[in-house]
MARDREN-224091 format. One record per residue (C-alpha): x, y negated, z; residue number from 1; residue in three letters. Coordinates in steps of 0.25 Angstrom, whole numbers, plus 2048, in hexadecimal, padded with zeros to 3 digits. Layout:
REM MARDREN-224091
{{X; Y; Z}; NUM; "ALA"}
...
***
This chain:
REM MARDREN-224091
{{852; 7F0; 843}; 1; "UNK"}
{{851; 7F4; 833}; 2; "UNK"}
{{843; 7F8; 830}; 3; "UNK"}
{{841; 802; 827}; 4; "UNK"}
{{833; 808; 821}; 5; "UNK"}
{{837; 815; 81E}; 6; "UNK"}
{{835; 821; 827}; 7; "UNK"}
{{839; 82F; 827}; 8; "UNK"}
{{82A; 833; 822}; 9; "UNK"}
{{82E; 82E; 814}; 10; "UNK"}
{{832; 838; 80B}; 11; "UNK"}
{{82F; 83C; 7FE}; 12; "UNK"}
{{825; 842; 7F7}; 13; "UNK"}
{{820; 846; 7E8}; 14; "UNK"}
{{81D; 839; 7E0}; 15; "UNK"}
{{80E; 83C; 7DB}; 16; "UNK"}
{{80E; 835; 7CE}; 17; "UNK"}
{{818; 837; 7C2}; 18; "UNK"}
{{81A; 82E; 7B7}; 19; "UNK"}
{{81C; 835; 7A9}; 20; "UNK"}
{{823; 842; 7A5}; 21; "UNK"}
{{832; 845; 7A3}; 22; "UNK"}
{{836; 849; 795}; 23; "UNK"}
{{835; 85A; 79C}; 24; "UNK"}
{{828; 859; 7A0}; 25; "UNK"}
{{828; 855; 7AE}; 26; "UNK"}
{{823; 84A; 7B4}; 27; "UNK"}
{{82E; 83E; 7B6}; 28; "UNK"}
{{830; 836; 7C1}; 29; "UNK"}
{{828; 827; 7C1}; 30; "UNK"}
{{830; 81B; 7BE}; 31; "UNK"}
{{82A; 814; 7CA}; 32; "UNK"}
{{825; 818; 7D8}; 33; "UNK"}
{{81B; 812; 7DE}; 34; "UNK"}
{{814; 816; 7EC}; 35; "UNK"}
{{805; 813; 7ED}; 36; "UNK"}
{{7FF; 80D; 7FB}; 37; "UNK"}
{{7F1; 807; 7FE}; 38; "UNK"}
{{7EE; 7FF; 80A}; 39; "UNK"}
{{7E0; 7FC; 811}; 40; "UNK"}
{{7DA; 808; 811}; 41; "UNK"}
{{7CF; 80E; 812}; 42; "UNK"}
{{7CD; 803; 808}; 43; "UNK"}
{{7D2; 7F4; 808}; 44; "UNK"}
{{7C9; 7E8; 80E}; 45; "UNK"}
{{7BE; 7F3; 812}; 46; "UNK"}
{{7B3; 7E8; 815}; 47; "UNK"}
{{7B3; 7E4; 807}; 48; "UNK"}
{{7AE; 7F1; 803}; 49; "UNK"}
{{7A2; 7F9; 804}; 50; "UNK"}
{{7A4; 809; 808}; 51; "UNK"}
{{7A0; 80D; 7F9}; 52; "UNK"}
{{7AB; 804; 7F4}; 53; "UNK"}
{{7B5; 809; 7FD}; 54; "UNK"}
{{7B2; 816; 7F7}; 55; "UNK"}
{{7B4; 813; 7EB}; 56; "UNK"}
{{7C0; 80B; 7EE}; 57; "UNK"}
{{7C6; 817; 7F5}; 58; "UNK"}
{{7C1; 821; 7EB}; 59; "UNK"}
{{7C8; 819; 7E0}; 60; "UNK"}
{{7D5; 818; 7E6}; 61; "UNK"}
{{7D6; 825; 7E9}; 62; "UNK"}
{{7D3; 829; 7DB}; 63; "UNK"}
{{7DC; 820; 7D6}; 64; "UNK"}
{{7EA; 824; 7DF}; 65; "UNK"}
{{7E5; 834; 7DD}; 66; "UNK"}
{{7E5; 832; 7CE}; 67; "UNK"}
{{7F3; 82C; 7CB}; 68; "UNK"}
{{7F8; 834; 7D8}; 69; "UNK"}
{{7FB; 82B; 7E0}; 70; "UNK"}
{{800; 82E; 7EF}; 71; "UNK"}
{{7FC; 822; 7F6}; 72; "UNK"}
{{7FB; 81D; 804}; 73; "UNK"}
{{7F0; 816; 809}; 74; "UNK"}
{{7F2; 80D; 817}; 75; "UNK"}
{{7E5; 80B; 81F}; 76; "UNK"}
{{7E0; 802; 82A}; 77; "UNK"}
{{7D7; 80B; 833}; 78; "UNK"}
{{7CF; 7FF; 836}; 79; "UNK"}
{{7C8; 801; 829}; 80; "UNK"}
{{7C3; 80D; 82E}; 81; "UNK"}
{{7B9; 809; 837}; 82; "UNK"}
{{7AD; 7FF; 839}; 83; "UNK"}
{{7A7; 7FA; 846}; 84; "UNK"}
{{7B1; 801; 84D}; 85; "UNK"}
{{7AF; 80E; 848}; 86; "UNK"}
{{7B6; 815; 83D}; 87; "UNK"}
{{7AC; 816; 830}; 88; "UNK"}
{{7AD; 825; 82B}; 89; "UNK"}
{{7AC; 821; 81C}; 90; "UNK"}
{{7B8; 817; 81D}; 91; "UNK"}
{{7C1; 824; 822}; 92; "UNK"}
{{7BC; 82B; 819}; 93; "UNK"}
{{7C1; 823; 80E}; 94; "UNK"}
{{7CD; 822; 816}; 95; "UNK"}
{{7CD; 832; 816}; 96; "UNK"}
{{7CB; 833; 807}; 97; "UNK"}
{{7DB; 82E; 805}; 98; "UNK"}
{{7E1; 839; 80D}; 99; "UNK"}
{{7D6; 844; 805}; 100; "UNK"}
{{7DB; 83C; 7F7}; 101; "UNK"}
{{7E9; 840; 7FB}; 102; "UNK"}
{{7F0; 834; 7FE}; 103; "UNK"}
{{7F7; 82D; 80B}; 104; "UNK"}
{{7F2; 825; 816}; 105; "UNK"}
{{7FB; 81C; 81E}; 106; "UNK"}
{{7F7; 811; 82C}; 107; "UNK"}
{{7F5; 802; 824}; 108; "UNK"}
{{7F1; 7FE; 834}; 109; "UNK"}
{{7E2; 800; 83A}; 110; "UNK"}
{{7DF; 7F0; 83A}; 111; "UNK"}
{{7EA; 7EB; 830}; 112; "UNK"}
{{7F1; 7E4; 839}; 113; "UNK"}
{{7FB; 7D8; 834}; 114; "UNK"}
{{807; 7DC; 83D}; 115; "UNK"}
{{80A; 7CC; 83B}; 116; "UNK"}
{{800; 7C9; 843}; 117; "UNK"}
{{7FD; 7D1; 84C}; 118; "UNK"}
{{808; 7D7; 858}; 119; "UNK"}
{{80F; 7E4; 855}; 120; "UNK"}
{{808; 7EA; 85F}; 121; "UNK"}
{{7FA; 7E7; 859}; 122; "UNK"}
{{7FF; 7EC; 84D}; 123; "UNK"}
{{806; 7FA; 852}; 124; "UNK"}
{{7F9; 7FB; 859}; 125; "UNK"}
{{7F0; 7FA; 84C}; 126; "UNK"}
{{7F9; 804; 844}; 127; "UNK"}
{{7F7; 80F; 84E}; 128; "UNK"}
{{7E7; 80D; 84B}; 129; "UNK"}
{{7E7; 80D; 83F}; 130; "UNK"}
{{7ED; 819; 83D}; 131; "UNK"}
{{7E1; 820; 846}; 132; "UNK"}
{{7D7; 827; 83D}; 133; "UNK"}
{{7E3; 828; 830}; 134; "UNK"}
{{7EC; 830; 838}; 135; "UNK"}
{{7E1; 83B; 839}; 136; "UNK"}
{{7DE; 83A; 82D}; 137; "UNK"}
{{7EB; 83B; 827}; 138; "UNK"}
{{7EF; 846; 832}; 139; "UNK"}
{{7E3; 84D; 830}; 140; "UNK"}
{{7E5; 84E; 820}; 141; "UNK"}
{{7F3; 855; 823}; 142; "UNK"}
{{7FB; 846; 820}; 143; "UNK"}
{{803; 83E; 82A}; 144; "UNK"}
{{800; 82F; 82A}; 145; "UNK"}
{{80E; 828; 827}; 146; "UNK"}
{{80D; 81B; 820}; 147; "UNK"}
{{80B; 80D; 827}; 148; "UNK"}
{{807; 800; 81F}; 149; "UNK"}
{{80A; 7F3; 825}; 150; "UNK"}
{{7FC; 7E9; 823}; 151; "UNK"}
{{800; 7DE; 81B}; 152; "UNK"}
{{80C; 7E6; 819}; 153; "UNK"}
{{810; 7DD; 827}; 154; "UNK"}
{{81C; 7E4; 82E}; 155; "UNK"}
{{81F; 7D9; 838}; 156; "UNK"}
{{826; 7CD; 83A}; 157; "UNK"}
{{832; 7CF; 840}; 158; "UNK"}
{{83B; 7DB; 840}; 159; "UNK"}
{{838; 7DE; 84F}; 160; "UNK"}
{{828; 7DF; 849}; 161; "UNK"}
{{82D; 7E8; 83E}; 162; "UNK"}
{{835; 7F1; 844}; 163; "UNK"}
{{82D; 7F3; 851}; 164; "UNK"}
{{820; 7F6; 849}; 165; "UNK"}
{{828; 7FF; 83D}; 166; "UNK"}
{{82E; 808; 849}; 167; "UNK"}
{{81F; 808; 84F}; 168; "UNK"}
{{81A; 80E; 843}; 169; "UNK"}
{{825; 817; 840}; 170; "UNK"}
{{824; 81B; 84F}; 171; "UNK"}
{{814; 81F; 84A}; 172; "UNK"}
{{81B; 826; 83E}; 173; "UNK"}
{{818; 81D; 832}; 174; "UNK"}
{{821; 818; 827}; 175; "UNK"}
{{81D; 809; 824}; 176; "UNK"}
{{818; 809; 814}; 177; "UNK"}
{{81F; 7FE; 80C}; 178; "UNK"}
{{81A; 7F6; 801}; 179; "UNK"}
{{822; 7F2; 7F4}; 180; "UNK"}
{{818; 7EE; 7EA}; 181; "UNK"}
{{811; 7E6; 7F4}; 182; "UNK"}
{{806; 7DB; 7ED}; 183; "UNK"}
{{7FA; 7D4; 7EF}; 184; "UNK"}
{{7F1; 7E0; 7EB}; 185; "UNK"}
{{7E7; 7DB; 7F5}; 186; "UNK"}
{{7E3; 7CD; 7EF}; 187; "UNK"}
{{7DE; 7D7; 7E3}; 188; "UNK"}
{{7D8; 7DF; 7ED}; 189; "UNK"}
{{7CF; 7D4; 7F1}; 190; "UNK"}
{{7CB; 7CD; 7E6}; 191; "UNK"}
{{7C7; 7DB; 7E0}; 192; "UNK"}
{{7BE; 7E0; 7EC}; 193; "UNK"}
{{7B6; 7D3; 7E7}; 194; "UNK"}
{{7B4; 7D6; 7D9}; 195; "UNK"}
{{7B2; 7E5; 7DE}; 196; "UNK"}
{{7A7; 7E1; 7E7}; 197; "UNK"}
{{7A0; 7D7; 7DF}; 198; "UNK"}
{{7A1; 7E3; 7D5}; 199; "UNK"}
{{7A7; 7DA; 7CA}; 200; "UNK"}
{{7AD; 7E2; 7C1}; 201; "UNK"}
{{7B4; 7D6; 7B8}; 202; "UNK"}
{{7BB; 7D2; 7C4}; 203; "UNK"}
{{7C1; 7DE; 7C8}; 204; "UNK"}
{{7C5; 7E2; 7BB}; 205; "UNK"}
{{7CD; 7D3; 7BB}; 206; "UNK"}
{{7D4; 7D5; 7C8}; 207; "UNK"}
{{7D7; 7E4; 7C6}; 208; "UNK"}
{{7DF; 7E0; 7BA}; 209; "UNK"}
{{7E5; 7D5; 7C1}; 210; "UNK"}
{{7E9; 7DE; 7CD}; 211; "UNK"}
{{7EF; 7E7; 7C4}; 212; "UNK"}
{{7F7; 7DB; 7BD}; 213; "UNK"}
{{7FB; 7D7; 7C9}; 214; "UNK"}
{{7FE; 7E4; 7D1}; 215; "UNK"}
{{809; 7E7; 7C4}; 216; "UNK"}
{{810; 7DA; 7C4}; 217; "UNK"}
{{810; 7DC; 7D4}; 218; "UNK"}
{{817; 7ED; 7D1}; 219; "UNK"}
{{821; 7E5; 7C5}; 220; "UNK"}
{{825; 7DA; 7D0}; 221; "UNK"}
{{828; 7E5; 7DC}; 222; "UNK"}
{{82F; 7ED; 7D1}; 223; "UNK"}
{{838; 7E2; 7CF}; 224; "UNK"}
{{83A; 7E0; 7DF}; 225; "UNK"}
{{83F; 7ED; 7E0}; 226; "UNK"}
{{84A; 7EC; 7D8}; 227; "UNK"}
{{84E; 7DF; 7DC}; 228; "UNK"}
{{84E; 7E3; 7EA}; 229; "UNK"}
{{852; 7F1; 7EB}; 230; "UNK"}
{{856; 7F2; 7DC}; 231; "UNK"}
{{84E; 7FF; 7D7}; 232; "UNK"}
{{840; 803; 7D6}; 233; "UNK"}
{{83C; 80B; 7E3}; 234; "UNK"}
{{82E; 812; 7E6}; 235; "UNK"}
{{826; 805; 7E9}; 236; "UNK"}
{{81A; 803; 7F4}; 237; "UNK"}
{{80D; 7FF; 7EE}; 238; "UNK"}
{{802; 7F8; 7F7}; 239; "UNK"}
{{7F5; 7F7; 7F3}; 240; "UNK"}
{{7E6; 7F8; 7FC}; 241; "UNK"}
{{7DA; 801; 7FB}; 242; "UNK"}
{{7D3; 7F5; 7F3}; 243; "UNK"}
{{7C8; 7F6; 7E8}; 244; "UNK"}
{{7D1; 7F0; 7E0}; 245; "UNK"}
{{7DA; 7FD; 7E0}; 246; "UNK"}
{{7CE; 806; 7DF}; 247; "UNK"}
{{7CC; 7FF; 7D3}; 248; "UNK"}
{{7D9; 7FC; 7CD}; 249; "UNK"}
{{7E3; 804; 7D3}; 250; "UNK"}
{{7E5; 810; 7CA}; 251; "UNK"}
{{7E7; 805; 7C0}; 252; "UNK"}
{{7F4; 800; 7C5}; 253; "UNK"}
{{7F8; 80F; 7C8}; 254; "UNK"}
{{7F7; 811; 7BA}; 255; "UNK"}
{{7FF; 803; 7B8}; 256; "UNK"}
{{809; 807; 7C0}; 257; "UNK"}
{{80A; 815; 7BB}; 258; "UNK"}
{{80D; 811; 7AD}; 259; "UNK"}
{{818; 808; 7B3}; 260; "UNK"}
{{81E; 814; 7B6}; 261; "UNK"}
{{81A; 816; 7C6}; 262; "UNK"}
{{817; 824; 7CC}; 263; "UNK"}
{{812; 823; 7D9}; 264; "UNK"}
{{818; 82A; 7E7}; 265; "UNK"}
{{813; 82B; 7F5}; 266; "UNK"}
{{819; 81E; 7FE}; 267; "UNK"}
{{81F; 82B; 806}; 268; "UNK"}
{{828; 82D; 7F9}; 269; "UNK"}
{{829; 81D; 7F5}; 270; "UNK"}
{{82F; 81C; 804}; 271; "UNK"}
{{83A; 826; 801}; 272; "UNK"}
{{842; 81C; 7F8}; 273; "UNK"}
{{84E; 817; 800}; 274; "UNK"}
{{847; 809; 7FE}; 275; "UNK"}
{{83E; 80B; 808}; 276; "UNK"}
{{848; 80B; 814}; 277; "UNK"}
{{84C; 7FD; 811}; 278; "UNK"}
{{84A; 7F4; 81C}; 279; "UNK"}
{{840; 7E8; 81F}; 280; "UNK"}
{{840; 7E1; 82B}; 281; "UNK"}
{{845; 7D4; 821}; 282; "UNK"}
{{839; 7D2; 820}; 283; "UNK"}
{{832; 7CC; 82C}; 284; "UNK"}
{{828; 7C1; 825}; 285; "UNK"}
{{818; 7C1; 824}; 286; "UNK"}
{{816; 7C5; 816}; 287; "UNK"}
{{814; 7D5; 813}; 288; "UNK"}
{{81D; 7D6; 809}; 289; "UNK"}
{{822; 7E3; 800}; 290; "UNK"}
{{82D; 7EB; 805}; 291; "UNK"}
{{837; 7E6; 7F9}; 292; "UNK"}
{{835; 7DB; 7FD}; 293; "UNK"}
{{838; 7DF; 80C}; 294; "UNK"}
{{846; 7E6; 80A}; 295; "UNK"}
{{84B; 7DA; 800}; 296; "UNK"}
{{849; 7D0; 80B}; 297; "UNK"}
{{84E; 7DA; 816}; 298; "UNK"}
{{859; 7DB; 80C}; 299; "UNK"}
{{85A; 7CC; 80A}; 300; "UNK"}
{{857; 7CC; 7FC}; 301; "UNK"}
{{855; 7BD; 7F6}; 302; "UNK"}
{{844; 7BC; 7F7}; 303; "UNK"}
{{846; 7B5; 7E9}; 304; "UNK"}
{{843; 7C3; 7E4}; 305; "UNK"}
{{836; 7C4; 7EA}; 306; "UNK"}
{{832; 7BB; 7E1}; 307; "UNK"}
{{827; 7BC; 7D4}; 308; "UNK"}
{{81C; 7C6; 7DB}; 309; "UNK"}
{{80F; 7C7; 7D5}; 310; "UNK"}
{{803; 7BF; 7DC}; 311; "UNK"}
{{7F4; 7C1; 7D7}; 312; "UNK"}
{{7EC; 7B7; 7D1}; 313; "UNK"}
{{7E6; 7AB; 7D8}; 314; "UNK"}
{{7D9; 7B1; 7D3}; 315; "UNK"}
{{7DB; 7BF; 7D9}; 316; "UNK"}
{{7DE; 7B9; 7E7}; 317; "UNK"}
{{7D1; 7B1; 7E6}; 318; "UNK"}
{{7C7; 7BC; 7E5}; 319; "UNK"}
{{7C3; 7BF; 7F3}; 320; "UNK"}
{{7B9; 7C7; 7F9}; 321; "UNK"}
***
């Protein structure tokens, strides 16, 4: 059995952000498409933070998305709600403050489970709690919660796994968000909730240009992939997480990315492309690889082409926490 990770609750919608004017005064189209997602929320690594700077860390993010008008999804794990056992009013309040902003929630699992490590079951069973206080408040602001993103972006390792859990969660009615500018965002991440808790500036200021360095080459290198595998540019899938390091640092790529000629659409309308009904089930190994990468080996595409993708510096990876 073919899986496939588009559903009928893609369809298009408006893209939210032009790029330019035509010669007659209207706006043009962008040169580039780009869909916006943001995992971990209600912010990434919670523990490492204190509730002021969450605060901050939500409240920059979402002025950063509402400025340049960006329609993004952000994926949650229902466990951050809660401590002790109980659900911590302030956390879904930050959680609330997306949906109030305007923006797209979607089930990232309630303990992030790996579904390579844990049985299917297990895993099923931690989708459908993750999804208990987000539904309501998706439901209550007049939404519907839609989007599911794999932890680990892990979709199992056989085609058995994968097709039994992606028929389980269109039985739940989700569509399975993909990634294609997939990168290693998160060594950033942590290296930069360091500086930003020891409150050095100088730090933070070196490894946010270096992320935005890095997260370029990583866009020019997916870029490439996509006319190598599928032989045009489609509406690519960006993953990144509910960091500090985005609070900070994120509208500086927008703006990046922008003057590369990208507009920005909602991941409903980036799943509208005809790409997006390519197959998958290749792809059976551990790693959580990018979905271009995903059709070219389904497709048996010679992994040579893989080759040249960007890694951070050995002096990002060893600032930890």
């Amino acid at each position: 059995m073919k899986i496939w990770i588009c559903s009928c609750l893609v369809c298009g919608v408006a893209i939210a952000s032009m790029a330019g004017e035509r010669t007659d005064g209207q706006p043009s189209q962008p040169e580039r498409l780009m869909a916006v997602t943001i995992d971990d929320l209600p912010v990434a690594q919670m523990s490492w933070h204190s509730d002021e700077q969450m605060n901050r860390i939500t409240t920059d993010l979402l002025a950063t998305l509402t400025k340049h008008r960006v329609p993004a999804v952000g994926f949650v794990n229902e466990g951050k709600l809660e401590t002790n056992g109980e659900v911590n009013a302030f956390r879904l309040g930050l959680l609330a403050r997306w949906l109030e902003a305007g923006f797209e929630l979607g089930n990232h699992g309630y303990a992030h489970l790996d579904l390579h490590k844990v049985p299917p079951e297990e895993w099923k069973a931690d989708v459908v709690l993750g999804e208990t206080l987000t539904r309501k408040l998706v439901e209550a602001s007049g939404g519907k919660l839609r989007y599911f993103r794999h932890p680990f972006l892990h979709t199992g390792l056989s085609v058995e796994v994968q097709t039994d859990t992606y028929d389980f969660l269109r039985s739940h009615g989700y569509t399975v968000a993909p990634v294609t500018i997939d990168n290693s965002e998160w060594v950033y991440g942590r290296a930069y909730a360091k500086a930003y808790n020891d409150g050095d500036e100088e730090l933070q200021q070196r490894i946010g240009r270096d992320y935005i360095r890095y997260m370029l080459e990583v866009v020019d290198f997916y870029e490439g992939q996509s006319e190598a595998i599928v032989g045009r540019a489609i509406p690519h899938v960006l993953l990144v997480h509910a960091y500090a390091l985005n609070a900070d640092w994120l509208e500086e790529l927008l703006i990046e990315l922008e003057n590369r000629g990208y507009g920005w659409v909602s991941l409903e309308k980036a799943l509208d492309d005809p790409v997006y009904q390519r197959p998958i089930d290749g792809w059976t190994g551990m790693g959580g690889i990018t979905w271009l990468h995903r059709w070219a080996i389904t497709e048996g595409v010679d992994r040579s082409v893989f080759e040249g993708e960007p890694d951070p510096p050995e002096w990002i990876a060893a600032i930890r926490p």
